[in-house]
C-alpha positions as CSV (number, residue, x, y, z in Angstrom):
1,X,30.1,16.0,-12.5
2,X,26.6,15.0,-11.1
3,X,25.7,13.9,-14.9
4,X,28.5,11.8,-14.8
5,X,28.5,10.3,-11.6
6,X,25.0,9.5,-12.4
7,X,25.5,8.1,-16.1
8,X,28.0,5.9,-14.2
9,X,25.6,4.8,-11.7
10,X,22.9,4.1,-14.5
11,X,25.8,1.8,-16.2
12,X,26.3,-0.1,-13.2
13,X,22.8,-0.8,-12.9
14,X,21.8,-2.1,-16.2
15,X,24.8,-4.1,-16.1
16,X,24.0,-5.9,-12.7
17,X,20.5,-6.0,-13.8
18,X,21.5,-7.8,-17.4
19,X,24.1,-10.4,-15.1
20,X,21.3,-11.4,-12.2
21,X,18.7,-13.5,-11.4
22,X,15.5,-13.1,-10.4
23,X,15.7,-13.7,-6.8
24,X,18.6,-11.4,-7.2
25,X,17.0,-8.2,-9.2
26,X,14.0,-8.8,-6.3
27,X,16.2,-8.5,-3.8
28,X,17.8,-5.1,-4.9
29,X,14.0,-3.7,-5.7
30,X,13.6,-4.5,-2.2
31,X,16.3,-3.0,-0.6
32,X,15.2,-0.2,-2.7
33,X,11.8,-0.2,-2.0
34,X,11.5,1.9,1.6
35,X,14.2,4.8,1.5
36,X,13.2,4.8,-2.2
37,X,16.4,7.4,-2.9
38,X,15.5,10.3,-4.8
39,X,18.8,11.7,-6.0
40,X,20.5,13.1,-9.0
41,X,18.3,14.5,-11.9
42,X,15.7,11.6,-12.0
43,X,15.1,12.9,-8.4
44,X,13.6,16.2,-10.3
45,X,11.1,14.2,-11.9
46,X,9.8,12.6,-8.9
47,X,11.1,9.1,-9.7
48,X,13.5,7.5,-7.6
49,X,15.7,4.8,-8.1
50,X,13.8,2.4,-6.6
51,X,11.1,2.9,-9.2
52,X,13.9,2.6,-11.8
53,X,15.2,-0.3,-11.0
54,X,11.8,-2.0,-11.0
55,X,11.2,-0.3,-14.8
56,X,14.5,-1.6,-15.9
57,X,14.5,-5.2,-14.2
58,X,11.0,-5.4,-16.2
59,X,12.9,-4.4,-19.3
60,X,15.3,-7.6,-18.9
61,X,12.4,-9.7,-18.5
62,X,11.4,-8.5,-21.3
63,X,14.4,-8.6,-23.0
64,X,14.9,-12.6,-21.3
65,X,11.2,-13.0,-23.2
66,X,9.8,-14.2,-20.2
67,X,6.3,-15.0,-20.3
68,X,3.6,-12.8,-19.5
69,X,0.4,-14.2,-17.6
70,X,-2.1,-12.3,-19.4
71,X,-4.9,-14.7,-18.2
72,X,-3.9,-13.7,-14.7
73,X,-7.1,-11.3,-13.0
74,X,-5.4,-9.4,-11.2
75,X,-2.5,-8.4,-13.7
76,X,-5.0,-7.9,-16.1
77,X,-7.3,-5.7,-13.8
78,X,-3.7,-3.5,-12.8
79,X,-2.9,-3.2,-16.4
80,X,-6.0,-2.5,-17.6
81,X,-6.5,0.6,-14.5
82,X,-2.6,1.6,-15.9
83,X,-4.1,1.9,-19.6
84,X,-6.9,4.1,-18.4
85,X,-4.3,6.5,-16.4
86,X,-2.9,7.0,-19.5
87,X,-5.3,7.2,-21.9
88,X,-6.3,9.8,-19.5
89,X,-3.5,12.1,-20.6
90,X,-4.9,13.3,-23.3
91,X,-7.3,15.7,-21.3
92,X,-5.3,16.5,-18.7
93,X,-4.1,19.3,-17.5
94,X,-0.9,18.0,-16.4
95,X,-0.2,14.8,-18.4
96,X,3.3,14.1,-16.6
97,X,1.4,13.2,-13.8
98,X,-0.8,10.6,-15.2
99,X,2.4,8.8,-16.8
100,X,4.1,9.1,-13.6
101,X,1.4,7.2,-12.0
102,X,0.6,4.6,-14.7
103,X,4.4,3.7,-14.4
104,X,3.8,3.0,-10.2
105,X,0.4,0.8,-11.3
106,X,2.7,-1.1,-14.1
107,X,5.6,-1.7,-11.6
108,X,3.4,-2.8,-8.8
109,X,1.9,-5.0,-11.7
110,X,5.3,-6.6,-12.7
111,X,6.5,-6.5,-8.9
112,X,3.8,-8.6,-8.3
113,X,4.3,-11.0,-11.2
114,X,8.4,-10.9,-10.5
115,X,7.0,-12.3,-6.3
116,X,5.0,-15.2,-8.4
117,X,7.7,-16.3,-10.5
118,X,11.0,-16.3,-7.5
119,X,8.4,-18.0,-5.5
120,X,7.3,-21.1,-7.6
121,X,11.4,-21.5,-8.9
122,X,12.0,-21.7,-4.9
123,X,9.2,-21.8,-2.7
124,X,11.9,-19.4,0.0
125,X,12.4,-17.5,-2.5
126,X,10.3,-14.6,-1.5
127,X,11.8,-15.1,2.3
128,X,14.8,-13.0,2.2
129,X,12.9,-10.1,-0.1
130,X,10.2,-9.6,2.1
131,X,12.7,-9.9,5.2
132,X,15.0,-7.1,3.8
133,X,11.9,-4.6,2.9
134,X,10.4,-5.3,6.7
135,X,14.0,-4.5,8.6
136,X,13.2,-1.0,7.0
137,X,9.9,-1.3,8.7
138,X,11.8,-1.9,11.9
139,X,13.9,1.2,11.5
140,X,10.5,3.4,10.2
141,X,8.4,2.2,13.5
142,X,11.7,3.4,15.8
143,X,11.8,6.7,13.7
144,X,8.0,6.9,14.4
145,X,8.4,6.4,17.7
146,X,11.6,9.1,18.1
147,X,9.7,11.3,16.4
148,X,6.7,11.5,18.6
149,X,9.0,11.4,21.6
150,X,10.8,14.6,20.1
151,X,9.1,16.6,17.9
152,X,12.6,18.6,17.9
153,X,14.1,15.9,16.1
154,X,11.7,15.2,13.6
155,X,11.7,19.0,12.4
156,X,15.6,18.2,12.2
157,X,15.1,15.3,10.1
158,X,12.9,17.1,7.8
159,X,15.5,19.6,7.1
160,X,17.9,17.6,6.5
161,X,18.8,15.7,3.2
162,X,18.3,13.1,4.1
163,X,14.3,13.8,4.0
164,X,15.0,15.1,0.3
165,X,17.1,11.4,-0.4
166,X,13.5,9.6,1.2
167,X,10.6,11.6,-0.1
168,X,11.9,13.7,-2.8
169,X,12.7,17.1,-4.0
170,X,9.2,18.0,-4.6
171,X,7.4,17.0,-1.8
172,X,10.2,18.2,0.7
173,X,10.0,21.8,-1.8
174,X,6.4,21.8,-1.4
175,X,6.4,21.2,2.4
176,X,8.4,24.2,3.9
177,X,6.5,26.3,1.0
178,X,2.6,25.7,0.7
179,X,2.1,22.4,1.2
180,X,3.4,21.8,5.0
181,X,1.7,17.9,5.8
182,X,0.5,16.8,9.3
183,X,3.7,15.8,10.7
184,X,4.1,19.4,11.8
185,X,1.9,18.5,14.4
186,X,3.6,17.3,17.7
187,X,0.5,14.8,17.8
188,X,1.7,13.2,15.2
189,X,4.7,11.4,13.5
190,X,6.0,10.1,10.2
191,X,9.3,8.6,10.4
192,X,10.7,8.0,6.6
193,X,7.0,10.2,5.9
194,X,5.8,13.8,5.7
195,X,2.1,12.7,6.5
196,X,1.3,10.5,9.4
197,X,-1.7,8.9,8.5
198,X,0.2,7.4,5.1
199,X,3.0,6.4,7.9
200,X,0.3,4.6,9.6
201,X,-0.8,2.4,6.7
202,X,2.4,1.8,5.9
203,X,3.1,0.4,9.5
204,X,-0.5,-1.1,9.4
205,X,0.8,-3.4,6.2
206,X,4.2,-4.1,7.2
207,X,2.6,-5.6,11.0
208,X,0.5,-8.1,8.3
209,X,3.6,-9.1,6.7
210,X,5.4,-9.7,9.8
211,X,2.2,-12.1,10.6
212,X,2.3,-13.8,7.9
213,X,6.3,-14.8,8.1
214,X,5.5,-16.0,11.7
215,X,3.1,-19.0,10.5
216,X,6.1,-21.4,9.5
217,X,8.8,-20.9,11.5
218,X,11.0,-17.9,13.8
219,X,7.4,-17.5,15.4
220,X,8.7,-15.0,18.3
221,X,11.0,-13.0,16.5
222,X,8.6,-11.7,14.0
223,X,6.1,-11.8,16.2
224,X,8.0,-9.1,18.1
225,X,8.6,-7.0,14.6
226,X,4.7,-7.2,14.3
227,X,4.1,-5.9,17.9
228,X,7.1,-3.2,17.1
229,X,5.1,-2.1,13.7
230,X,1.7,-2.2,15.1
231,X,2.1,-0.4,17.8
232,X,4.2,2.3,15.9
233,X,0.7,3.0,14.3
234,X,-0.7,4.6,17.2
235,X,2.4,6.4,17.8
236,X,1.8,8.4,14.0
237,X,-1.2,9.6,15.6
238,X,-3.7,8.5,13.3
239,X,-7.3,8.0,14.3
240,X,-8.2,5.7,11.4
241,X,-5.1,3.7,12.2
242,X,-5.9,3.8,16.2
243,X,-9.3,2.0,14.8
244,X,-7.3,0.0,12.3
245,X,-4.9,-1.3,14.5
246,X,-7.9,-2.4,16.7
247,X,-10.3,-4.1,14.2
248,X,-8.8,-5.5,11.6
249,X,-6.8,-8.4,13.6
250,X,-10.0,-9.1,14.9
251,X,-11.6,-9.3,11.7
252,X,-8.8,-11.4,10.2
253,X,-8.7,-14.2,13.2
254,X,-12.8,-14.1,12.3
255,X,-12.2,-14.9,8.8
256,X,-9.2,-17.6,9.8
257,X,-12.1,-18.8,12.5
258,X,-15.2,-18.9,10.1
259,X,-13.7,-20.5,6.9
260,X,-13.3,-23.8,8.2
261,X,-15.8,-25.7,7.3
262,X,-17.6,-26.6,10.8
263,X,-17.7,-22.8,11.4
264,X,-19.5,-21.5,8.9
265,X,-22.9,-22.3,10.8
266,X,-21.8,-19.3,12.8
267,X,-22.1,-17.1,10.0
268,X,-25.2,-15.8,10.3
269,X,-25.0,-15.1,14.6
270,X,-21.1,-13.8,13.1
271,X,-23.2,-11.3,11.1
272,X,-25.9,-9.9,13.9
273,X,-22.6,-9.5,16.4
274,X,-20.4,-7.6,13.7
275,X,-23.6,-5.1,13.0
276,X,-24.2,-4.8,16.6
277,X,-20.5,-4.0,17.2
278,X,-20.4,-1.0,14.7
279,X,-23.9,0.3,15.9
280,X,-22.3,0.2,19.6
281,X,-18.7,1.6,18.8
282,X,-19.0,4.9,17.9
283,X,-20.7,5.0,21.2
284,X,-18.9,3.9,23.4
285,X,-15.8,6.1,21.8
286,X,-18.1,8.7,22.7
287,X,-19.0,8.0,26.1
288,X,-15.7,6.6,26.9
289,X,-12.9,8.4,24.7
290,X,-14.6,11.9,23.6
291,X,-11.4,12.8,22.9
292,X,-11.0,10.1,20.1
293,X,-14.6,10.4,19.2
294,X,-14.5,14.5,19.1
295,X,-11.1,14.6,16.6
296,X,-12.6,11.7,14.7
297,X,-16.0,13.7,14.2
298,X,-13.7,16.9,13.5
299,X,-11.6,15.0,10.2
300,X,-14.6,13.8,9.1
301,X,-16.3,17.6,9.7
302,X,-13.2,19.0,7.7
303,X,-13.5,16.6,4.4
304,X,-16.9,17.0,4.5
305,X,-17.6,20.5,2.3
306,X,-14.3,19.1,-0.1
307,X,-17.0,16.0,-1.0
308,X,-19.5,18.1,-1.2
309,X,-17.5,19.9,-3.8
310,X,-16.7,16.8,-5.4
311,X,-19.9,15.7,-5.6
312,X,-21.1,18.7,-8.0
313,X,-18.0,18.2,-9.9
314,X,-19.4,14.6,-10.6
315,X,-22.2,15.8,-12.0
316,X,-20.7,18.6,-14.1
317,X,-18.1,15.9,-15.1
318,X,-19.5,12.4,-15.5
319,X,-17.5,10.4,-17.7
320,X,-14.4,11.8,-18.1
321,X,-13.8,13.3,-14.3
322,X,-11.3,16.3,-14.9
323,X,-8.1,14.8,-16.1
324,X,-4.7,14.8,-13.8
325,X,-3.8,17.8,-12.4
326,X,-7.6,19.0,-12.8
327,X,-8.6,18.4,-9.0
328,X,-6.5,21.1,-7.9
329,X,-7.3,23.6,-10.4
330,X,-11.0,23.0,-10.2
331,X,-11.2,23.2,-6.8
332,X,-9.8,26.7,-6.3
333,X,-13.3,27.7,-8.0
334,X,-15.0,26.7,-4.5
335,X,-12.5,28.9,-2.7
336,X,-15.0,31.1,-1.9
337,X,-17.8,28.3,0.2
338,X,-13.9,27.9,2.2
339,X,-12.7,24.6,0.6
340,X,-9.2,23.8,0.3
341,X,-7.7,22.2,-2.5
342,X,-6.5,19.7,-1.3
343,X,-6.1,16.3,-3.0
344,X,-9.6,14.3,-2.4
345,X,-8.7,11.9,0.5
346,X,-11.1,9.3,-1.0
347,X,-9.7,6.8,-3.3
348,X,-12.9,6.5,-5.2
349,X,-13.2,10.3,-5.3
350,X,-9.5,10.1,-6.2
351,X,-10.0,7.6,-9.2
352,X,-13.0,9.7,-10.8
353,X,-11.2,13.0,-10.8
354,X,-7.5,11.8,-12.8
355,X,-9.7,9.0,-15.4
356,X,-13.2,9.6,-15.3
357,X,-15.6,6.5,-14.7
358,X,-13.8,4.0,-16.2
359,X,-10.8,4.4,-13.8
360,X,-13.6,4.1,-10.8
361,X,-14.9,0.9,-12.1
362,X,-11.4,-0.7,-12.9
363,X,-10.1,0.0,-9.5
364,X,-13.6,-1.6,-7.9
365,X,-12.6,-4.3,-10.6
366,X,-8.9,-4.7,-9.0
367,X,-9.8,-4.3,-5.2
368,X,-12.6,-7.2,-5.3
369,X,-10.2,-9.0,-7.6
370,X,-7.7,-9.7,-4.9
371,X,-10.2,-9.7,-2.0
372,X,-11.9,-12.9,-3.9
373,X,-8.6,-14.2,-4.1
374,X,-7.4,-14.3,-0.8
375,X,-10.8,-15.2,0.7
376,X,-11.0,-18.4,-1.8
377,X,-8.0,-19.3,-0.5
378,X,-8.7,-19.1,3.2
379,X,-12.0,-20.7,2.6
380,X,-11.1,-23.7,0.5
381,X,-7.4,-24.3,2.3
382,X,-8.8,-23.8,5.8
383,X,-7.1,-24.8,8.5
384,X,-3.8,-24.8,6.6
385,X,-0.6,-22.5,6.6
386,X,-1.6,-21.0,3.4
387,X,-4.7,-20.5,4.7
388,X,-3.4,-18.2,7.5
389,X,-0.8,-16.6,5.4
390,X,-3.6,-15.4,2.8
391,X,-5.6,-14.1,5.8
392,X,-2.9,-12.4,6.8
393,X,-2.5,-11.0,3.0
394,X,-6.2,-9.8,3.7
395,X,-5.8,-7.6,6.1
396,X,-2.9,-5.7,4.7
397,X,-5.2,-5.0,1.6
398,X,-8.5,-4.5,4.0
399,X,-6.4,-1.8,5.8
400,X,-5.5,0.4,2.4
401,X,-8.7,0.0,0.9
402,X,-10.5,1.3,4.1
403,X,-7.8,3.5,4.8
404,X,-7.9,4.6,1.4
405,X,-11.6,6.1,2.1
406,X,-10.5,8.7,3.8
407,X,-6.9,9.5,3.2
408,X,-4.8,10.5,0.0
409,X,-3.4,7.0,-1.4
410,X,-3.5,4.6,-4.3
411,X,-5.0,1.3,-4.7
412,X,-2.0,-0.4,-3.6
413,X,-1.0,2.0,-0.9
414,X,1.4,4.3,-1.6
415,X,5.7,3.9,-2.7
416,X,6.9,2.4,-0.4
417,X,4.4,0.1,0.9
418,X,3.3,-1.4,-2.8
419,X,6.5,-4.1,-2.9
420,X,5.0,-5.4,0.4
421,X,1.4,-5.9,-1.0
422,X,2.7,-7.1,-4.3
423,X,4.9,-9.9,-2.7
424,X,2.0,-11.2,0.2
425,X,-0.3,-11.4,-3.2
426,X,2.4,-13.2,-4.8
427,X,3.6,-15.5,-2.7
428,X,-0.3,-16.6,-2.1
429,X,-0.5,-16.9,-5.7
430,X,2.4,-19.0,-6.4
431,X,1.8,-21.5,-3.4
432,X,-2.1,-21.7,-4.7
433,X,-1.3,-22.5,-8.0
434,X,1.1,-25.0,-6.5
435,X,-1.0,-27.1,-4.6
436,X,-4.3,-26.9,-7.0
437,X,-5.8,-29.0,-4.1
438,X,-9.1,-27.9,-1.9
439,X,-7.8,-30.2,0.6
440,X,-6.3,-29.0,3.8
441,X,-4.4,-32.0,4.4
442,X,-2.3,-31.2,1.3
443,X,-1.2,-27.8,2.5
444,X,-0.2,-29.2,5.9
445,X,1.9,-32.2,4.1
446,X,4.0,-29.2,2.2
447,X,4.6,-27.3,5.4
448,X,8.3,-28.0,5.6
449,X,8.6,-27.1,1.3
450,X,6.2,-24.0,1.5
451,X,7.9,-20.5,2.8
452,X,4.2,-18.6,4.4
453,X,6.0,-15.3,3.9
C-alpha cells in the first residue's frame, strides 16, 4: 500500500511539474524547502521530497532545454565543488554519501539559477517564494522559543513523527541511539532541528532575508519577522550565534556606510576601530559575562584535541583527505588520546576529509566567489536599494561561512536554509545584470519595477 500511495504521489508530481511554470515549480520547492518531508521509502535514503522536487523540476528544465549559464562564477564554482564530491567516490568508504551530497551542491546550484531566471521574467517574481519559505521561519523561531520555555515539550516533539516527517528517519534513529545532538540540553533549543547551533544559523539567515524584503516596501511587518528570527537565535542557545546576532548587523550597516563613495576615506580609521574592537571583546566577555566567555572557552577547549587529530590526518593524507564516510572511521583510531568521532565542526576541516585538496580550494573558490559578488554590488550601486538588499545577502553568507568554522555545516548552510541563500544570491544577480549601470541614480529610478527581496 505505501508503494502505491507513493508511486501515486510521484505521478502527481511529475505531472504538475511537466504542466507549470517557473514561478510555479519555485514556489512548490519553497513550500518544500523547511519541513523538507521525509516520508515513504525515499525517506530511507535520506532524501526528502523537497530535495526531489528540486532534482525533478531541474529535469524539466532540462527537458524545456533551457539554457544553462555556464559562464556564470558562481554556478561554475558550485558545479565544479559537486564534480569533486563525486569524483570523490571512488575512494570512499561510503560512496552513497558523497552522491547524496553532490546532489544538495547541484540543487542549490540549479535553485540558484531557477531564483535568476523567475526574477529577470518578473522582477516580483522571487517575492512570494521567499515569503512562503520565511513564514516557516516564523513558525521555527516560535518553536524555538516553546522549546526553550519547555524543555518537556521539545522531548515530545522529538518523539513524535512529526520529528521523523522534518529531519528524517536517520537522524531521528541515530538520535535516541548513539548519536543524541544538543537539543537534549534544556539550555538549548532547535525547533524544526535536532542541533541548536544549526537552528541558530538557520534563524541567523532567515533575519537577513527578512531585511532584505523590508528595503522596498511592508517595512514594519518584516521588520518585525526579522526581530522575531533574530532574537529566536539567542533562544537556541548558541554562543557563536549570541556573537553572530551581535556583530554581523553591525558589520553589514558598516559595509552599507563605507561603500559610498564619500566614505571610503574612513576606511583606514574603519580598520584600526574593527582591530581594536576584537582585541577588546573577548575581554570584556570575560570581565563582564564569564559565563559567556567560560562556555565559549569550554567549546572551543572540546574541539580542540578533534583538530589536533585532524591535523595529523592532513599530513598522513594530503591530497586525497580520506574519502566520505572516512572521518568517522579514522577517527576511532585516536579513541585512545579521548577524541570523539564526531564529524569535524570546521568546514574547511570538513571539505579536506570527504574530497581531499581540491574540494578545500573549490569551496575557498565558491565562498570568495559570492563574497566579491555582493560586495561589488554594494560598492558600485551605493546608496541604492540593491545596494542594501546585496548587503543584506552578505551577511546571511558572512554568518554560514563563520559559523561554518566551528560547527558541522556545508558551504551553503545546511537543507533547509540553502533555498534562502540561493534566492538572496539570485535575486542580486538578476537585478545586477538588469541594470548593468555603476550609477546609483539608475537603481533608485527602478525602485517602483525592482522587488529587493
Amino acid at each position: 500500500m505505501e508503494l502505491l500511495l507513493g508511486a501515486a504521489l510521484a505521478a502527481t508530481g511529475v505531472l504538475v511539474c511537466l504542466t507549470a511554470g517557473d514561478r510555479t515549480r519555485l514556489l512548490v520547492a519553497a513550500f518544500l524547502a523547511v519541513p523538507q518531508v521525509f516520508a515513504g521509502p525515499l525517506g530511507a535514503l535520506s532524501l526528502p521530497l523537497s530535495q526531489c522536487w528540486v532534482i525533478l523540476a531541474a529535469l524539466c528544465w532540462l527537458l524545456e532545454r533551457k539554457s544553462l549559464p555556464l559562464g556564470d562564477p558562481v554556478l561554475r564554482a558550485v558545479l565544479a565543488l559537486a564534480v569533486v564530491q563525486v569524483a570523490a567516490v571512488v575512494w570512499s568508504p561510503e560512496p552513497l554519501v558523497g552522491v547524496l551530497e553532490a546532489a544538495r551542491l547541484a540543487s542549490f546550484a540549479f535553485l540558484y539559477l531557477h531564483v535568476v531566471r523567475v526574477e529577470r521574467e518578473d522582477p516580483r517574481g522571487a517575492r512570494g517564494p521567499l515569503e512562503v519559505v520565511l513564514a516557516w521561519t516564523l513558525l521555527a523561531a516560535a518553536l524555538v522559543w516553546a522549546f526553550r520555555l519547555s524543555p518537556a515539550l521539545e522531548t515530545a516533539f522529538l518523539r513524535s513523527p512529526l520529528a521523523v516527517l522534518v529531519a528524517g528517519p536517520d537522524t531521528m534513529a541515530a538520535f535516541w541511539g548513539e548519536g543524541a545532538n544538543n537539543v537534549v540540553d534544556p539550555a538549548k533549543a532547535g525547533g524544526f532541528f535536532v542541533n541548536a547551533n544549526v537552528a541558530s544559523m538557520f534563524l541567523g539567515v532567515a533575519t537577513f532575508a527578512f531585511l532584505a524584503l523590508s528595503v522596498d516596501r511592508h517595512r514594519r511587518r518584516y521588520l518585525l519577522g526579522a526581530l522575531v528570527t533574530w532574537s529566536a537565535t539567542f533562544a537556541t542557545g548558541s554562543k557563536t550565534a549570541a556573537a553572530l546576532a551581535l556583530l554581523l548587523p553591525v558589520a553589514v550597516r558598516a559595509v552599507h556606510v563605507l561603500g559610498r563613495p564619500a566614505a571610503r576615506w574612513f576606511l583606514p580609521q574603519a580598520a584600526v576601530l574593527v582591530a581594536c574592537g576584537a582585541w577588546l571583546l573577548p575581554r570584556l566577555l570575560a570581565r563582564y559575562v564569564p559565563a559567556y566567555a567560560d562556555a565559549s572557552t569550554e567549546s572551543l577547549a572540546s574541539r580542540a584535541p578533534m583538530w589536533d587529530a585532524a591535523l595529523q590526518m592532513f599530513r598522513d593524507h594530503l591530497l586525497l583527505g580520506l574519502g566520505h564516510g572516512g572521518w568517522a572511521r579514522t577517527m576511532e583510531l585516536y579513541a585512545h588520546l579521548g577524541v570523539d568521532a564526531l564529524p569535524p565542526h570546521n568546514l574547511l576541516i570538513a571539505a579536506w576529509a570527504a574530497t581531499g585538496v581540491a574540494g578545500v580550494l573549490l569551496l575557498l573558490l565558491l565562498a570568495v566567489t559570492v563574497l566579491h559578488r555582493l560586495v561589488t554590488v554594494v560598492v558600485r550601486r551605493a546608496g541604492s536599494p540593491l545596494a542594501r538588499t546585496a548587503g543584506f545577502a552578505l551577511g546571511a553568507w558572512l554568518w554560514v561561512l563563520v559559523h561554518g568554522m566551528g560547527d558541522n555545516t556545508a558551504v551553503y548552510g545546511e537543507a533547509k536554509s540553502m533555498i534562502l541563500l540561493a534566492l538572496l544570491l539570485g535575486v542580486v544577480t538578476a537585478r545586477r545584470d538588469a541594470t548593468p549601470t555603476t550609477s546609483p541614480v539608475a537603481d533608485v529610478a527602478v525602485r517602483g519595477s525592482a522587488c529587493p527581496a
